[in-house]
C-alpha positions in Angstrom: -25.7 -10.5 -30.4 -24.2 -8.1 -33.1 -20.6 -7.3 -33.4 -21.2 -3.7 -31.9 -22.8 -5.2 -29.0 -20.4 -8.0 -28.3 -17.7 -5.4 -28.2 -19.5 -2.6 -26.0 -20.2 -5.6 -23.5 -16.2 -6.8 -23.7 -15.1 -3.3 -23.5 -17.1 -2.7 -20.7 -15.7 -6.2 -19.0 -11.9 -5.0 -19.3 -12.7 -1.6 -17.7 -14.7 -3.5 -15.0 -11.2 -5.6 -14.5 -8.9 -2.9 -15.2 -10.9 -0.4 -12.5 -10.8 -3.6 -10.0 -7.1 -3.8 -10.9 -6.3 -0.1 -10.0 -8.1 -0.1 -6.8 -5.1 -0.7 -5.0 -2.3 2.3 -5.3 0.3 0.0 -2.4 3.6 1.0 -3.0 6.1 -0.4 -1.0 10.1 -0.1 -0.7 13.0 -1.0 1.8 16.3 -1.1 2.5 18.9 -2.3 4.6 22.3 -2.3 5.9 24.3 -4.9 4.3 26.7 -5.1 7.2 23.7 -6.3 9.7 23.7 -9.6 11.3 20.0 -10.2 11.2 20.0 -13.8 12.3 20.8 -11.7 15.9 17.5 -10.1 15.8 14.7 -12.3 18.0 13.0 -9.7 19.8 11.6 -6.3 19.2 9.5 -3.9 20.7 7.3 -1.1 19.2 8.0 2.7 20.5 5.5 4.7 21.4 3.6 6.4 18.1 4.6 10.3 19.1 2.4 11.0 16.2 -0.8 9.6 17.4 -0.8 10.4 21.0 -3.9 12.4 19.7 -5.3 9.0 17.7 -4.8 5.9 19.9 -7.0 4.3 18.0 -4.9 4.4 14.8 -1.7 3.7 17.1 -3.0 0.8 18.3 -3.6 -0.5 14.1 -0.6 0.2 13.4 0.7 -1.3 16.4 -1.1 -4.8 16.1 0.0 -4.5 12.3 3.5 -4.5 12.8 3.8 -7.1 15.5 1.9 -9.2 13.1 4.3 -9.0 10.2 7.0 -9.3 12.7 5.9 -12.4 14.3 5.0 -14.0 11.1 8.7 -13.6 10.6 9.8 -15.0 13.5 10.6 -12.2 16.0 8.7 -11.8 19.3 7.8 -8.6 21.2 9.5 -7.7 24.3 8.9 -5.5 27.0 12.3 -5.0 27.6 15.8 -5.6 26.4 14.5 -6.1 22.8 17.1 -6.6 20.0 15.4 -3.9 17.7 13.2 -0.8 18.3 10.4 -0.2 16.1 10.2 3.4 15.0 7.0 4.5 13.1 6.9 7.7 11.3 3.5 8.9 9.4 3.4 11.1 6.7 -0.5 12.3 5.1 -0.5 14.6 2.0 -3.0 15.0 -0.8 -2.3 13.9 -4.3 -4.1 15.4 -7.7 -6.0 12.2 -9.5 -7.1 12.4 -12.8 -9.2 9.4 -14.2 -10.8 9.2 -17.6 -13.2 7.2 -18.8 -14.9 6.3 -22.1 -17.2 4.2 -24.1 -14.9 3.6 -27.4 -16.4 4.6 -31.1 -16.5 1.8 -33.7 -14.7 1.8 -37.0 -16.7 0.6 -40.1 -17.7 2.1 -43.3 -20.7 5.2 -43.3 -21.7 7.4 -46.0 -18.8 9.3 -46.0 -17.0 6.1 -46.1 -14.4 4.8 -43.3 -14.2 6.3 -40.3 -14.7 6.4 -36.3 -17.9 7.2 -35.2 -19.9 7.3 -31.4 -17.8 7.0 -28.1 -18.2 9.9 -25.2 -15.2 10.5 -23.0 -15.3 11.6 -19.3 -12.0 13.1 -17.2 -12.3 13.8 -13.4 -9.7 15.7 -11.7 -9.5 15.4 -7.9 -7.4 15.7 -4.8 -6.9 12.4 -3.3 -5.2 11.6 0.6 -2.3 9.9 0.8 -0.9 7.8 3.8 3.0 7.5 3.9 3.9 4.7 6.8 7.9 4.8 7.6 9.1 1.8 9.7 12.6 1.7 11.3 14.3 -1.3 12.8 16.8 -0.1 15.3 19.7 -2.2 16.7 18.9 -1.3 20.8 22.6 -2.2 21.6 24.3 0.2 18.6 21.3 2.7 18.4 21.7 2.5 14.6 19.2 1.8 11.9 19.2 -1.3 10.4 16.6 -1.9 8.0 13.4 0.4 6.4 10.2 -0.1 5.3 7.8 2.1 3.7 4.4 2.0 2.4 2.4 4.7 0.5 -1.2 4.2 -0.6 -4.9 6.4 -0.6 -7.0 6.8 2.0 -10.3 5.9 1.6 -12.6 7.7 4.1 -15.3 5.6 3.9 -14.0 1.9 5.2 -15.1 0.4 8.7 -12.3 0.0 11.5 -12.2 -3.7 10.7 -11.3 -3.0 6.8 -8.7 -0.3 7.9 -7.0 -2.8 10.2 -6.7 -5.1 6.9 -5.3 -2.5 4.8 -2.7 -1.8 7.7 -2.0 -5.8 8.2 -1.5 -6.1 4.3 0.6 -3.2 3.9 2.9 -4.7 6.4 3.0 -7.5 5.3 4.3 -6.6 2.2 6.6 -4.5 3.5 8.4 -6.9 5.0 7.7 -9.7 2.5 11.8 -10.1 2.0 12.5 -9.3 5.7 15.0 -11.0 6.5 16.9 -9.3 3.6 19.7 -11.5 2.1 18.2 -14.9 4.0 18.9 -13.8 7.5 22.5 -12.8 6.8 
């Protein structure tokens, strides 16, 4: 294989990895108060999704998401007298995306000596939806918030209910990846 060859077929293998790389736009954040006693916390239970009383479907991912993250962290669900509420907000707002992508040139020598030569560039410019999930953990005896979550990613229109659960289940668990904050303090 030439050297032009060998370096379309790499360069075509690191934007393959880099595209597979990108695929996921997770971000996630918290915070807490650094006067709560989490080791206190044992229970919780969800409140109702005010927001989705029109999608019960999508209340009920987000539900089964956030119980599993919890209980992977030790806390059970209650129906009543829970230690913390679960408060959910949603936010959904469009974002403009602009990918380019190219086949690089090569360097060498031609008859006007050295230079860049080949290579084609394409830019795309769209609007792309955006899911903001805001989770508070309320102290049910104070009424005050003690810790936040959020996660912000795209929404891809076109995955089944089973890969939209997945997303949901590993969103949450990365948001609360360091829950406990500060070992259980």
């Amino acid at each position: 294989m030439n050297s032009t060859k060998r370096f379309l077929v790499i360069a075509a293998m690191l934007g393959l990895a880099a595209g597979l790389i990108a695929c996921s736009t997770l971000t996630v954040s918290t915070d807490f108060d650094p006067a709560a006693n989490f080791s206190q916390y044992k229970t919780f239970t969800v409140m109702p999704l005010e927001q989705f009383q029109n999608n019960t479907i999508t209340a009920d991912r987000i539900r089964a998401a956030i119980t599993q993250a919890l209980q992977a962290r030790g806390l059970q669900p209650a129906s009543e007298a829970a230690d913390l509420q679960i408060q959910v907000f949603a936010k959904l707002s469009k974002e403009t995306q602009i990918t380019s992508t190219g086949t690089g040139g090569y360097g060498g020598w031609g008859y006007r000596g050295w230079g860049y030569g080949g290579g084609m560039s394409t830019t795309t410019v769209q609007d792309v939806a955006v899911g903001t999930l805001v989770v508070d953990l309320v102290d049910a005896k104070t009424n005050k918030p003690v810790w936040r979550g959020t996660a912000s990613d795209t929404i891809a229109q076109n995955k089944t209910g089973e890969q939209k659960q997945e997303a949901l289940n590993y969103a949450m668990n990365q948001m609360f990846a360091k829950y406990p904050p500060g070992g259980g303090k």
